[in-house]
C-alpha positions as CSV (number, residue, x, y, z in Angstrom):
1,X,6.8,-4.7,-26.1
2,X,3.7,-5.1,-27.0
3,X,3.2,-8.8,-25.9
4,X,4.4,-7.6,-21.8
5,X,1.4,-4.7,-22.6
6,X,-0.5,-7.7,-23.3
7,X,0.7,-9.6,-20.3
8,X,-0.1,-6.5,-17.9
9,X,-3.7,-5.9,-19.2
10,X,-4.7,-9.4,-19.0
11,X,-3.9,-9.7,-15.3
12,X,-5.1,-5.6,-14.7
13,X,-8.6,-5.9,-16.5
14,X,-9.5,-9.9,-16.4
15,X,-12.1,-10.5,-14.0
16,X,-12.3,-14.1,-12.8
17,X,-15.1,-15.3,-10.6
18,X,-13.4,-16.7,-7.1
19,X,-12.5,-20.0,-7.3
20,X,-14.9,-22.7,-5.7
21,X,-13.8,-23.4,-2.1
22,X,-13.5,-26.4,0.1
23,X,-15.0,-26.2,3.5
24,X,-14.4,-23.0,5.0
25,X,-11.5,-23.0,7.4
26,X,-9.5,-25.5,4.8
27,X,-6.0,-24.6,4.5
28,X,-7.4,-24.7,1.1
29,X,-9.8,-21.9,1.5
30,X,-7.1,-19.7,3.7
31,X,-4.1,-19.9,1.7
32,X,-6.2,-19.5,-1.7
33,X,-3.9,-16.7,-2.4
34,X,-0.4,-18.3,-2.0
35,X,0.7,-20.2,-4.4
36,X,0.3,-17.2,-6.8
37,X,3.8,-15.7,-5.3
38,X,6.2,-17.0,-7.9
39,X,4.0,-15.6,-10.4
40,X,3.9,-12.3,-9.0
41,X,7.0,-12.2,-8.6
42,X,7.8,-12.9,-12.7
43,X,5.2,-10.0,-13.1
44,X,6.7,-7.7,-11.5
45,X,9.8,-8.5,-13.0
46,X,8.4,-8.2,-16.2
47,X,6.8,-4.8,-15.5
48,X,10.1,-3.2,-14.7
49,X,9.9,-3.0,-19.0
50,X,9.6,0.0,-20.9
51,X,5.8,-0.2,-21.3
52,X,4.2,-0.4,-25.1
53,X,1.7,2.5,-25.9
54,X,-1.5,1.8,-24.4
55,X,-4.4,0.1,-27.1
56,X,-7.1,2.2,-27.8
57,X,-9.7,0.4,-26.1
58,X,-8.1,0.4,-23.1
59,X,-10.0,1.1,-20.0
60,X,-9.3,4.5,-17.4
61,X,-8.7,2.8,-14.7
62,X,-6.0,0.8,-16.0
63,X,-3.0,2.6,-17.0
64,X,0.6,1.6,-19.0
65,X,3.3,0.6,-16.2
66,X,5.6,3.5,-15.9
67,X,8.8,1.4,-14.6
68,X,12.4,0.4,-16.1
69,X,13.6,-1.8,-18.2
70,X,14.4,-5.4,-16.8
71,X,17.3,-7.5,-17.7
72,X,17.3,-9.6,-21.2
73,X,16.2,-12.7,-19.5
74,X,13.5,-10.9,-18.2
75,X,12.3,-9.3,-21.5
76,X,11.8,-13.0,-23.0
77,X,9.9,-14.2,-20.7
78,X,6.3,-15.4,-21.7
79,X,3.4,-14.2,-20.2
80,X,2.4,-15.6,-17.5
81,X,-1.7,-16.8,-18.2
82,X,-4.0,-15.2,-15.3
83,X,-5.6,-18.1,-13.8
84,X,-7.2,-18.4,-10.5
85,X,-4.5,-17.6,-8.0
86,X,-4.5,-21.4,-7.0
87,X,-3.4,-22.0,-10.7
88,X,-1.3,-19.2,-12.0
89,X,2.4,-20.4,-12.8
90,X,5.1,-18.2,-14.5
91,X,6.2,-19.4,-17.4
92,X,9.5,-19.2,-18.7
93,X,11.0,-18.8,-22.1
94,X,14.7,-19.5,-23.4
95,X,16.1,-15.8,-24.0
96,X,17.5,-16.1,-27.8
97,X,18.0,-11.8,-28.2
98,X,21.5,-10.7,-28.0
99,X,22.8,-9.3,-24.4
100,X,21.9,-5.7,-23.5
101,X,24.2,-2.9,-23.9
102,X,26.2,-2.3,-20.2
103,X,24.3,0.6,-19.2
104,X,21.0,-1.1,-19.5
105,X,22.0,-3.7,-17.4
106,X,19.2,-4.2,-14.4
107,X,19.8,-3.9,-11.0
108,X,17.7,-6.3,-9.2
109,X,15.0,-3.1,-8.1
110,X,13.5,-1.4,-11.5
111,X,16.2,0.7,-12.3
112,X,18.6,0.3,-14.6
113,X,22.9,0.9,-14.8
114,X,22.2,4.2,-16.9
115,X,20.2,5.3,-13.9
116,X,22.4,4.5,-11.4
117,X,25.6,5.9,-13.1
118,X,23.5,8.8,-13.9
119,X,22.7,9.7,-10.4
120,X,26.4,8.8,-9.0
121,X,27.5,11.7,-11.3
122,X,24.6,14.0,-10.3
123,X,25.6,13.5,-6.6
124,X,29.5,13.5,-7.4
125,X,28.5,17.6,-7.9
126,X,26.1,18.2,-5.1
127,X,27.5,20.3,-2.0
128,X,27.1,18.2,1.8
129,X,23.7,20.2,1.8
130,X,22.1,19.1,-1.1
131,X,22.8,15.8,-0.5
132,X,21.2,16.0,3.1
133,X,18.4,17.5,1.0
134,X,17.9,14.8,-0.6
135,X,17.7,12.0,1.9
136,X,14.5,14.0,3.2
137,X,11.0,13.8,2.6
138,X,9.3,16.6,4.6
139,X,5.7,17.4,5.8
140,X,4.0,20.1,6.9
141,X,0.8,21.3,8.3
142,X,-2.3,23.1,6.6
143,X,-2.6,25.1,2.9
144,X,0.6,27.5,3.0
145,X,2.0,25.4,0.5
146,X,3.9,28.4,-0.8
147,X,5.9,28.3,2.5
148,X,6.5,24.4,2.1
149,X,7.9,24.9,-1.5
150,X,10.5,27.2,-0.4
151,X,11.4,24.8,2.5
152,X,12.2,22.8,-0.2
153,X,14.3,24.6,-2.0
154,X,16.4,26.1,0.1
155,X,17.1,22.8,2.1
156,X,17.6,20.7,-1.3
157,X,14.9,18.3,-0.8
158,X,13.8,15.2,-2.5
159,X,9.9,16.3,-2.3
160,X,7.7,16.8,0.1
161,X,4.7,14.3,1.8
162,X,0.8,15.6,1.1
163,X,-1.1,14.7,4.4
164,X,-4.7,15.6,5.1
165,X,-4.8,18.6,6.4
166,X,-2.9,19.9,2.8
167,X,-5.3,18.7,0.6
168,X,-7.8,21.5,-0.6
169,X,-11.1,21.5,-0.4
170,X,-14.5,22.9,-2.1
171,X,-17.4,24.4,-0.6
172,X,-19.2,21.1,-1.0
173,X,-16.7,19.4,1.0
174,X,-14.4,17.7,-1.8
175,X,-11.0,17.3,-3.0
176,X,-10.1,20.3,-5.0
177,X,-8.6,18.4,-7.5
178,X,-7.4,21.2,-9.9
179,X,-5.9,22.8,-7.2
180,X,-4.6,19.6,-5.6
181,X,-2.7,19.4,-8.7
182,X,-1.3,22.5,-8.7
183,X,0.1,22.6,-5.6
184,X,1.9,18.5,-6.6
185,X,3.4,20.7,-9.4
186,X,4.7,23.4,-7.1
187,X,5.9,21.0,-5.0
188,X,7.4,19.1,-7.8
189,X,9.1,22.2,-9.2
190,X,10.5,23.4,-6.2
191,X,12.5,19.7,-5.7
192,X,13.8,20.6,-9.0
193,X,15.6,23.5,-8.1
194,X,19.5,23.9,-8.6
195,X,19.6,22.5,-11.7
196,X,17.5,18.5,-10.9
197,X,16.6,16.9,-13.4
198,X,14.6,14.6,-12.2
199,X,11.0,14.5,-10.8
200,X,10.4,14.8,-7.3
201,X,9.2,12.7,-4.6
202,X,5.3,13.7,-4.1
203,X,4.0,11.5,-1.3
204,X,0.6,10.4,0.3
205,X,-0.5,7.4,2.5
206,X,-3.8,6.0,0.6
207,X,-4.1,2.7,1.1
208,X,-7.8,2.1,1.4
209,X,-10.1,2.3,4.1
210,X,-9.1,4.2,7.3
211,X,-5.4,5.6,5.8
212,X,-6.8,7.7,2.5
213,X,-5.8,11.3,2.4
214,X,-7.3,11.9,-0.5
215,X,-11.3,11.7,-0.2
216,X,-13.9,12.0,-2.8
217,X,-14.3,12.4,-5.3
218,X,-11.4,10.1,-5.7
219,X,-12.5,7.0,-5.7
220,X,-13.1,5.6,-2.5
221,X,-11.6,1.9,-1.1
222,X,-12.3,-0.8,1.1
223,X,-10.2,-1.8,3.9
224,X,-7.2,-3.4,2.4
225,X,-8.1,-6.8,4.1
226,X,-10.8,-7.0,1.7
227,X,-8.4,-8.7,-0.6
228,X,-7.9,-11.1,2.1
229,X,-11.5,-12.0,2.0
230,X,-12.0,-12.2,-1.9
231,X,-8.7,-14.2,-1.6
232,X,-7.9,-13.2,-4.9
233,X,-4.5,-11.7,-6.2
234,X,-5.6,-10.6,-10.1
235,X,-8.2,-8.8,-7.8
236,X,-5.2,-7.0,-5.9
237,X,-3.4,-6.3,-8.5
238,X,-6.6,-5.0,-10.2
239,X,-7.2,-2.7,-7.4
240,X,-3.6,-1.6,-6.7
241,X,-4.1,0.2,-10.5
242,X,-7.1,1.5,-10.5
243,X,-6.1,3.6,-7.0
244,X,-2.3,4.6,-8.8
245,X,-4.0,5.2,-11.6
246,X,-6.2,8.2,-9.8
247,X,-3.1,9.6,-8.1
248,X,-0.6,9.4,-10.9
249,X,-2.5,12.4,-12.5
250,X,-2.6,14.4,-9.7
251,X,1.1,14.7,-9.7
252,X,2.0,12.1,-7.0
253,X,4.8,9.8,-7.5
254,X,4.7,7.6,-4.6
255,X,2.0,5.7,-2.1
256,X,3.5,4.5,1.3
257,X,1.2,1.3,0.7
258,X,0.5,-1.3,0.8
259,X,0.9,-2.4,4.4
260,X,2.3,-6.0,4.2
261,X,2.5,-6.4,7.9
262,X,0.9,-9.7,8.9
263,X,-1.8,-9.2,11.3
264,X,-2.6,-11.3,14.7
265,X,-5.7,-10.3,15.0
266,X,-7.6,-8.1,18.1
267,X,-4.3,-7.5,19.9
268,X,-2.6,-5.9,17.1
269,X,-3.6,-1.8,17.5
270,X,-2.1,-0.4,15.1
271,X,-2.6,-2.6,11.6
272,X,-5.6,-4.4,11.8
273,X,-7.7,-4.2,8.5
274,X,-5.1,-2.5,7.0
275,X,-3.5,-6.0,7.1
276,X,-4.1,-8.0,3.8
277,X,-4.4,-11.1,5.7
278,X,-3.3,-12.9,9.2
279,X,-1.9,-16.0,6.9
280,X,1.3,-15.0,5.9
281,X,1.5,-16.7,2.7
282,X,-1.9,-15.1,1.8
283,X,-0.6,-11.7,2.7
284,X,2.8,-12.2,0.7
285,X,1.2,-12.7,-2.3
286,X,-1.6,-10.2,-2.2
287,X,0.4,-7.4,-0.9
288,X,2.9,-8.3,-4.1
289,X,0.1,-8.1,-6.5
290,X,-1.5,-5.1,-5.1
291,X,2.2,-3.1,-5.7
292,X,2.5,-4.5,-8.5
293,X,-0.6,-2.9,-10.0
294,X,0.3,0.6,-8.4
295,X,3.4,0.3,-10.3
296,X,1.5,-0.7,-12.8
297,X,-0.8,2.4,-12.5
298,X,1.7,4.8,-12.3
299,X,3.1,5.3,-8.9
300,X,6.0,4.2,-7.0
301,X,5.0,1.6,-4.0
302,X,6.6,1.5,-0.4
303,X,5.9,-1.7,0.8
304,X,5.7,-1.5,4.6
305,X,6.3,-1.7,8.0
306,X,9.7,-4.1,7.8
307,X,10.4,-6.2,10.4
308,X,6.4,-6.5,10.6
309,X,4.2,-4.8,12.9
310,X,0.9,-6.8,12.8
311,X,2.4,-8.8,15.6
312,X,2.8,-6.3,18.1
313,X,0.8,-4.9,21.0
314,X,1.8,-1.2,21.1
315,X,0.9,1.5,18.6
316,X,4.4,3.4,16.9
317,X,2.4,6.4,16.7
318,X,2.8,6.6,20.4
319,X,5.1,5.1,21.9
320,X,8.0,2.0,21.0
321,X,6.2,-1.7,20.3
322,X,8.4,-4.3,21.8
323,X,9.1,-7.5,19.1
324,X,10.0,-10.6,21.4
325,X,9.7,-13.0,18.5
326,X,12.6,-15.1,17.8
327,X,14.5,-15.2,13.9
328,X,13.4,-18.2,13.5
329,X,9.4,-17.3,14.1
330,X,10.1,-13.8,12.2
331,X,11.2,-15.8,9.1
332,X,8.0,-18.3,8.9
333,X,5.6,-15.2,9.6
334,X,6.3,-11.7,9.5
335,X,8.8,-11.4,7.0
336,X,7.3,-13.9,4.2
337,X,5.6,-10.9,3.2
338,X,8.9,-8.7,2.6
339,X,10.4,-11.6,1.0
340,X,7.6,-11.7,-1.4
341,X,8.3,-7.9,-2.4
342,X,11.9,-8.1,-2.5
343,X,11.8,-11.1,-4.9
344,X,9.2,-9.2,-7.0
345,X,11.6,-6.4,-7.5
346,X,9.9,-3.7,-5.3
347,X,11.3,-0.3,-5.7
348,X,10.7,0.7,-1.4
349,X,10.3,-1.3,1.7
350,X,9.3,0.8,4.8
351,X,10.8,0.1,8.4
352,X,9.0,1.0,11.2
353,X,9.4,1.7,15.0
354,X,9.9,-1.8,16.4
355,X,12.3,-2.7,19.0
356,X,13.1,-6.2,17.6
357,X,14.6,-8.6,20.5
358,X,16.6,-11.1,18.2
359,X,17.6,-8.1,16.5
360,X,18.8,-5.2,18.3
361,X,17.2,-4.5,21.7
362,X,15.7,-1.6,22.6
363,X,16.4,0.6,19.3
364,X,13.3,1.2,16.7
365,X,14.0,-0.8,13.5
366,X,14.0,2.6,11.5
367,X,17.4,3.0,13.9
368,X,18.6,-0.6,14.0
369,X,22.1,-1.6,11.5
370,X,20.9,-4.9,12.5
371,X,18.0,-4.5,11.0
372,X,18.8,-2.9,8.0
373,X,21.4,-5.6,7.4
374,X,18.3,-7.9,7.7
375,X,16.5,-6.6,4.8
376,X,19.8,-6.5,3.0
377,X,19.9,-9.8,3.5
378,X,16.6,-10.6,1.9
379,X,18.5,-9.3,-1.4
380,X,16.9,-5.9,-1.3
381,X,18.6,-3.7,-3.2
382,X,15.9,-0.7,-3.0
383,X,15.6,2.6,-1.3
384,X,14.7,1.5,2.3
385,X,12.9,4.3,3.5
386,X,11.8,4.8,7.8
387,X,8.3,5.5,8.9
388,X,7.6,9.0,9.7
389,X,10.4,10.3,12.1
390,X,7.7,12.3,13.8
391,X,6.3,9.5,16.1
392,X,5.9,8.9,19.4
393,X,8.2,6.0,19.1
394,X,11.2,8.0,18.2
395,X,10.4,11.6,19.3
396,X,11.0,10.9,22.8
397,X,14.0,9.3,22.8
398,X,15.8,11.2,19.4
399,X,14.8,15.1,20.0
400,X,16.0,18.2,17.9
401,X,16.2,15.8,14.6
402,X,18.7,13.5,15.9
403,X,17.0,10.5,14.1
404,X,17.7,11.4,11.2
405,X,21.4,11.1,11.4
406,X,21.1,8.1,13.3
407,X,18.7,6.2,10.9
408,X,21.5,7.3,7.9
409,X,24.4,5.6,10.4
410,X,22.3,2.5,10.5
411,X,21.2,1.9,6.8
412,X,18.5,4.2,6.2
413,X,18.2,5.7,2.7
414,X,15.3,8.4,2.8
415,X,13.9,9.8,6.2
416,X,10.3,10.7,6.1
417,X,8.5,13.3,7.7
418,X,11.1,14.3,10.1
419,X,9.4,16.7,12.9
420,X,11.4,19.6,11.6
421,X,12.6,19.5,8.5
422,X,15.2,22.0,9.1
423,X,16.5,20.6,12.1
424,X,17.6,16.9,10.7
425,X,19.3,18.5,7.3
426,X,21.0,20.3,9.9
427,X,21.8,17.2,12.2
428,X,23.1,15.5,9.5
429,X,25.3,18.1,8.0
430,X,26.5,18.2,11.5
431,X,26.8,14.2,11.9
432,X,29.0,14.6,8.9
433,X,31.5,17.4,9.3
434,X,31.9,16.0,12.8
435,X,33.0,12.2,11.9
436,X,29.7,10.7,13.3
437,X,28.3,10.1,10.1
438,X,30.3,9.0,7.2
439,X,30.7,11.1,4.2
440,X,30.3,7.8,2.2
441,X,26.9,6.5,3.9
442,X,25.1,9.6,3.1
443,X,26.4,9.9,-0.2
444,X,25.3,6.2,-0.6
445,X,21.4,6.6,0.3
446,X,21.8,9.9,-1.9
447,X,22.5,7.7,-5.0
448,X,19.8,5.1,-4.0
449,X,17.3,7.8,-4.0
450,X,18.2,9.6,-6.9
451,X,18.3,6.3,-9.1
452,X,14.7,5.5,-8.4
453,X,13.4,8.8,-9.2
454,X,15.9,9.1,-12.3
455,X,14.6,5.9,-13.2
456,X,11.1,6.9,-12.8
457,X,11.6,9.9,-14.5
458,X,13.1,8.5,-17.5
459,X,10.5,5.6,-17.9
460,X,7.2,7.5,-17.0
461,X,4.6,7.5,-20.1
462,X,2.1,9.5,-20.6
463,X,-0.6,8.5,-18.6
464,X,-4.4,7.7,-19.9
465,X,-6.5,9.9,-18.0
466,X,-8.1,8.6,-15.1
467,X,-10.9,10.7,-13.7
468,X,-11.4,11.1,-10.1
469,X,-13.7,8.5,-9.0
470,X,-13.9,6.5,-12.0
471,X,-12.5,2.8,-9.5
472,X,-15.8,2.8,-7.8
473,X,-17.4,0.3,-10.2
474,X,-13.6,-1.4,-9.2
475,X,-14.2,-0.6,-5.2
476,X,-17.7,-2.1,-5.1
477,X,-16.4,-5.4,-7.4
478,X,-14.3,-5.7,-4.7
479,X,-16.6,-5.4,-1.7
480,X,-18.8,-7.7,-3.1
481,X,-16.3,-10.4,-3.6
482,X,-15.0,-9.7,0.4
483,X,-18.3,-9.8,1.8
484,X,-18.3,-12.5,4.6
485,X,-21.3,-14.3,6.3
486,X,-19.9,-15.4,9.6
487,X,-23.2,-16.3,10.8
488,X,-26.9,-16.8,9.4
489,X,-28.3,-17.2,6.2
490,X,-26.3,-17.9,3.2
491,X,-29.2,-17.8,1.1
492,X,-32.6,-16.0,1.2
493,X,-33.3,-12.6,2.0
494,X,-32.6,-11.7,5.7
495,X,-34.4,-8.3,5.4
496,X,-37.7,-7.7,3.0
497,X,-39.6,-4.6,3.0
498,X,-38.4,-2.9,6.1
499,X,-34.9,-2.5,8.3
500,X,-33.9,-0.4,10.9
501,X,-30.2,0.6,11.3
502,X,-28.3,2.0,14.3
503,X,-24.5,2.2,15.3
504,X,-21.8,3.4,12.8
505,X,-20.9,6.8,12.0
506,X,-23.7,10.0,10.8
507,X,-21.8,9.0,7.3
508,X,-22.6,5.7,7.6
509,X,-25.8,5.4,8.5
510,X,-26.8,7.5,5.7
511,X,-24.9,5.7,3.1
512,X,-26.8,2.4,4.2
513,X,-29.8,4.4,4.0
514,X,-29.2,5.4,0.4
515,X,-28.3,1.7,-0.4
516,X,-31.4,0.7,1.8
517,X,-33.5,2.8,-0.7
518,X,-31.7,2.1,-4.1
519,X,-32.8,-1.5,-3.3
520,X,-36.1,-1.2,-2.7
521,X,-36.3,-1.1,1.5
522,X,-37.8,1.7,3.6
523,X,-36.3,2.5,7.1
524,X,-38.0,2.9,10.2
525,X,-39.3,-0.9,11.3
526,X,-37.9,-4.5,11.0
527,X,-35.0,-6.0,11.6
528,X,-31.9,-3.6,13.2
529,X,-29.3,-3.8,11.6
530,X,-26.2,-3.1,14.0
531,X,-23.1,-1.2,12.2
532,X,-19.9,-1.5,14.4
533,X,-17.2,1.2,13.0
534,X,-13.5,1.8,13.0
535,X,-12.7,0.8,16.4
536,X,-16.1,0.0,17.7
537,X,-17.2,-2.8,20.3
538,X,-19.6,-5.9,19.9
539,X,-23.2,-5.2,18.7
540,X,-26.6,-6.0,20.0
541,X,-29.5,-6.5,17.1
542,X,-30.6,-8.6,14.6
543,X,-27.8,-8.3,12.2
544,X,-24.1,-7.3,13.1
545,X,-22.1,-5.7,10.5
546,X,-18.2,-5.0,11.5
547,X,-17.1,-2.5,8.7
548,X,-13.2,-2.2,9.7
549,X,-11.8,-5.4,11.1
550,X,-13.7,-7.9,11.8
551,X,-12.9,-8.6,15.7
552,X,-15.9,-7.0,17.2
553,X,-18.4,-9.8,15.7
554,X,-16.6,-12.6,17.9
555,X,-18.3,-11.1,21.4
556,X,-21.9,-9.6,19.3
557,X,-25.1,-11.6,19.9
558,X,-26.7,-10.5,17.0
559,X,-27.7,-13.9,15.3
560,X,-26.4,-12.7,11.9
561,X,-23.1,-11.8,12.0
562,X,-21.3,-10.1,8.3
563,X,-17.9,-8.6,7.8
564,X,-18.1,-5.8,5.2
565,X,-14.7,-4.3,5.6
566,X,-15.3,-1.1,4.3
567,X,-17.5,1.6,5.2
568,X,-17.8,3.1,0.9
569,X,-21.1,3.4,-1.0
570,X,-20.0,0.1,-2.8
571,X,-19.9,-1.7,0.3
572,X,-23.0,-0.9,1.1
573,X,-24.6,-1.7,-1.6
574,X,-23.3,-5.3,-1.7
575,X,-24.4,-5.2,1.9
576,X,-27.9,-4.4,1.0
577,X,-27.6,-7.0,-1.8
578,X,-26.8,-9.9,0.3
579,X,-29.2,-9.3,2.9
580,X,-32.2,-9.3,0.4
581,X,-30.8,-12.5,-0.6
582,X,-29.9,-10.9,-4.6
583,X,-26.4,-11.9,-4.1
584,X,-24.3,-14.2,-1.9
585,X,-21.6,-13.5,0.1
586,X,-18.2,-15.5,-1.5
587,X,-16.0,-13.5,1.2
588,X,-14.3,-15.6,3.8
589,X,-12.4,-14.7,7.4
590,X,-8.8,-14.1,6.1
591,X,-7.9,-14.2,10.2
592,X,-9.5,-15.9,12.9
593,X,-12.4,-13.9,14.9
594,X,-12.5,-15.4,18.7
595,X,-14.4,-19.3,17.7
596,X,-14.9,-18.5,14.0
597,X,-11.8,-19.8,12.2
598,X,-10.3,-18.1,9.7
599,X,-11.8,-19.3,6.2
600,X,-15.3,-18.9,7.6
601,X,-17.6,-17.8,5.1
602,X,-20.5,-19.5,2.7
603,X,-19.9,-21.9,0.9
């Protein structure tokens, strides 16, 4: 396998300037990422192989892909070359090796038959209670992680989620990451009770930007719409390792990311920068690449929020977003994405809490048959996980864990974050014994689980070491190539000597201020430099700078107008770069920002 290790690092550690750009707002310039999809989708295909032993010289940040084997068509595929994502192509081989024993045969998703007959006989034995054990994926709240573990065991679960507020800290304010570990391993041992096998599902959200549970000294991100603005997929894909790869040691097996949900821009409250792009092709084949590399790195991606939530007005975390968008319009926007991932063999796909019209009104997709049949129908053949069960959306209309049986009777295979634990494995040992839930569904979603962590299990290598932090080289290559001049100088130093800075966060402020004085320029006079924050309104000043989403720089009057998308020490220092006119800005709008179109950058 060594040419596929080949294949992977070329397209993991190749760093290809952007492609030159037509005017901005060409179709050219927005849909730069697109025609990359087929080609993503014959990586991914290809990195469901049992990975070759890393080389020698290979970097940290980019680990061996610890996925399946794929079918024998698959495994004689050539390489595709890593062009610029208007140019890369798959290219295809004739297969000439003999056909694969039975039980290697793939399954369309990463796994293989082996796996899947493997966890059909390890469910055949479980009682009704471990297998509503392990349809779960718990969280819970502070350090007693102790207390979580035996949770865990005593309800059978698959794992357990690691939010903020269980991530341990130092007196200096970081991640523990020696203890983090531990208590991954805890976790992980505890899901291995009664005789499992296999590794357990260890879960975080870190997707970049405002959803990272894990701060420093982990590396931190961008905004994920940053790849939208470098319009580059290698890029993604790049990326996508470098953050698995700092996870993987840490004992976490999965990242609910990316978000594939295509965004509409300032009406959409709940996705926003988190949103790779609002062009859907864009966002298809960026958020493919960027799983890809997580896979790649080490860690199992969920792509989310199926049916698409960047076109809705209301925020799941509080209360149920209404989809009135017809088939016809889901199909050409919010579910090219999906497709995308489904076609590039992704292992999850995420539904979330939207009451889809032209599919089944009034119920949360996370509840909806209709819906589930819809993915289904894309040819997923995955684990199709909810959003958390513990949001506003479905709280107040499912109390005392009566989701969960109800997302199991729809299509659901794994419920996450359920708001107590102990409550759905009992509602769905209940929904069982008393007819409403079919013996057969649950044992169903059981299997599906069990397969991909089998699977995972079986095909996990031992992972290079990456160090905590060691993507921010990565992170700032990335801000730099996102960087977007909406408005003012292209070239030539904005700022010389002197700059004042306002707005933002405490954090912020002082991270421009150590970029401010790494390049040479003192604060106090000349030019103000306006920083508008994660949900922040239009700035006054000389020079606007929207580091979330971009919105807030359609109403500012600040002459100069720059979307940063990120708010890391990277950023800024691209930031400081561009302004003293050492660097341009390559970035362009990946969605339209009130009378700036997107594909508005330099040229």
């Amino acid at each position: 396998m060594a040419w596929l290790h080949r294949a992977r690092e070329s397209v993991h550690t190749t760093s290809r300037p952007t492609s030159p750009r037509k005017r901005p707002g060409s179709a050219r310039a927005r849909n730069a990422p697109a025609a990359s999809a087929a080609a993503l989708a014959a990586l991914f295909a290809v990195a469901s192989c049992t990975p070759a032993a890393p080389d020698p010289g290979e970097g940290t940040t980019t680990a061996p892909a610890a996925s399946a084997s794929g079918s024998p068509q698959t495994a004689q595929s050539s390489a595709p070359h890593p062009g610029s994502p208007q140019e890369n192509t798959p290219s295809q081989a004739p297969s000439t090796a003999a056909p694969a024993p039975k039980d290697r045969a793939a399954l369309g998703w990463g796994p293989q038959q082996r796996d899947a007959d493997a966890a059909a006989a390890a469910v055949a034995t479980m009682t009704l209670e471990e297998k509503a054990g392990q349809v779960l994926l718990p969280f819970y709240t502070g350090l007693d992680h102790e207390t979580q573990a035996a949770t865990v065991e005593r309800l059978h679960l698959a794992g357990s989620m690691i939010m903020a507020d269980n991530v341990p800290g130092t007196a200096t304010g970081l991640v523990d990451v020696r203890a983090l570990a531990g208590v991954t391993r805890r976790l992980d041992n505890a899901s291995r009770s009664g005789g499992r096998t296999w590794p357990g599902l260890i879960g975080v959200d870190q997707e970049g930007g405002a959803v990272s549970r894990v701060g420093a000294p982990l590396t931190r991100w961008p905004t994920p719409m940053s790849y939208g603005a470098a319009g580059s997929v290698p890029l993604a894909a790049e990326a996508g390792t470098g953050l698995a790869a700092e996870l993987a040691p840490l004992g976490f097996t999965v990242d609910f990311a990316p978000a594939a949900d295509v965004t509409m821009g300032p009406a959409d409250p709940t996705i926003g920068a988190r949103s790779l792009s609002a062009d859907a092709r864009a966002a298809a084949s960026l958020s493919a690449g960027f799983a890809k590399g997580m896979l790649a790195g080490g860690v199992l991606p969920a792509v989310k929020h199926f049916p698409g939530h960047g076109s809705v007005t209301t925020d799941s975390h509080k209360d149920l977003p209404v989809q009135n968008a017809t088939l016809a319009q889901l199909k050409a926007r919010d579910w090219k994405p999906f497709q995308a991932a489904v076609k590039a063999g992704a292992p999850m796909v995420m539904t979330g809490h939207i009451a889809t019209r032209a599919l089944d009104p009034g119920v949360p997709a996370s509840l909806s048959k209709a819906t589930y049949s819809a993915l289904r129908g894309l040819g997923f053949k995955g684990v199709a996980v909810t959003d958390g069960l513990n949001m506003g959306a479905v709280t107040g209309r499912h109390p005392h864990g009566s989701a969960a049986p109800a997302a199991l009777a729809a299509g659901a295979d794994l419920l996450l974050m359920p708001a107590d634990a102990a409550a759905a494995h009992a509602a769905v040992v209940r929904a069982v014994t008393g007819g409403k839930l079919p013996l057969s569904r649950l044992e169903e979603a059981a299997r599906r689980v069990v397969t991909m962590m089998i699977w995972r299990g079986r095909t996990a290598q031992p992972q290079p070491t990456a160090a905590p932090g060691s993507g921010e080289a990565l992170s700032a290559k990335v801000s730099a190539r996102a960087i977007t001049v909406v408005t003012g100088r292209c070239k030539g130093a904005s700022v010389a000597g002197h700059v004042r800075v306002a707005g933002g966060t405490a954090v912020d402020r002082a991270r421009f201020a150590a970029a401010a004085k790494d390049a040479g320029i003192a604060l106090g006079t000349g030019p103000l430099v306006a920083l508008i924050g994660y949900g922040g309104g239009p700035a006054k000043g000389d020079i606007a700078v929207a580091l979330d989403a971009p919105w807030p720089l359609a109403q500012s009057v600040a002459p100069t107008k720059i979307a940063l998308y990120g708010r890391t020490p990277g950023a800024y220092k691209a930031l400081l770069a561009v302004l003293m006119g050492k660097a341009t800005a390559p970035g362009k709008l990946p969605a339209a920002v009130g009378p700036y179109r997107a594909g508005t950058g330099c040229k």
